[in-house]
N, C-alpha and C positions, 0 to 999 in steps of 0.2 A: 562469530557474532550471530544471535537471535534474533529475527523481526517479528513481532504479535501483531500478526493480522487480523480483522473481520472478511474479506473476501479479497479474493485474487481473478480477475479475470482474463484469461488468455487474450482476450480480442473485444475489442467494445469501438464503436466510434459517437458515443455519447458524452465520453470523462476529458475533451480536450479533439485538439485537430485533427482529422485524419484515423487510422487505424492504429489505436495503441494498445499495448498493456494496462492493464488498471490494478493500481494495488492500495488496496482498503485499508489501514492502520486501524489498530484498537487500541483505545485508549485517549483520553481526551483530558486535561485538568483545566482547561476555559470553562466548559459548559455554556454556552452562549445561549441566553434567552431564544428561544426559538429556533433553535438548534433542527437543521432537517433528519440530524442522523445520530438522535440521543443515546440510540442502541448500540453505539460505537465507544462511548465513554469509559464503559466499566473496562480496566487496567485487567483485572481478572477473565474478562471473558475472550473469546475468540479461540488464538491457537496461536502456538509460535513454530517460525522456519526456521532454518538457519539460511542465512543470505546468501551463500555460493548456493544452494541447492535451490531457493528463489530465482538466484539469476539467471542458474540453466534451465528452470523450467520456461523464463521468458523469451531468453536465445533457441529453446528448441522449439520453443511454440510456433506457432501458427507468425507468420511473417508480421511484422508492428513498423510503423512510422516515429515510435517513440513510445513513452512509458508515463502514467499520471500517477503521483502520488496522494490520495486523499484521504480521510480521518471521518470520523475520531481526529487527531490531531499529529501527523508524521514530526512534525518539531518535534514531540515530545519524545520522539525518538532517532533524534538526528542524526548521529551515528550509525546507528542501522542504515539508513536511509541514505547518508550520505556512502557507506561502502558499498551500498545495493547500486545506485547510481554512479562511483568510478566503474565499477564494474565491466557496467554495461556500455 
């Protein structure tokens, strides 16, 4: 299975508690009036992984307290997102 990101960060402690993972989804169909991160919407843009090679890049990375998922809009790709998270 394929996830279409806009960014992946190894290490952040800005996206959620403590030291996580951050992983950017592209792709959005809300569009929500004032939207911080319009540039995440377009379905065509970013890049796609495949989620077992996502997930090792987050188990081999740099040590995380956990993992944020945010958008663009991750629902919109639930699936993904939810096998990227058994995963892990």
């Amino acid at each position: 299975m394929r996830l279409r990101l806009h960014r992946f960060l190894a290490t952040t402690t800005t996206e959620g508690p403590g030291v996580r993972a951050c992983i950017t989804v592209q792709g959005c169909p809300i569009r929500c009036p004032g939207c911080a991160v319009p540039w995440t919407w377009n379905t065509d843009g970013g890049f796609e992984v495949e989620v077992e090679e996502l997930a090792t890049r987050v188990m081999e990375g740099p040590p995380v307290e956990g993992i944020t998922l945010i958008g663009g809009e991750p629902f919109a790709q639930a699936m993904a997102c939810a096998e990227l998270a058994g995963t892990l």
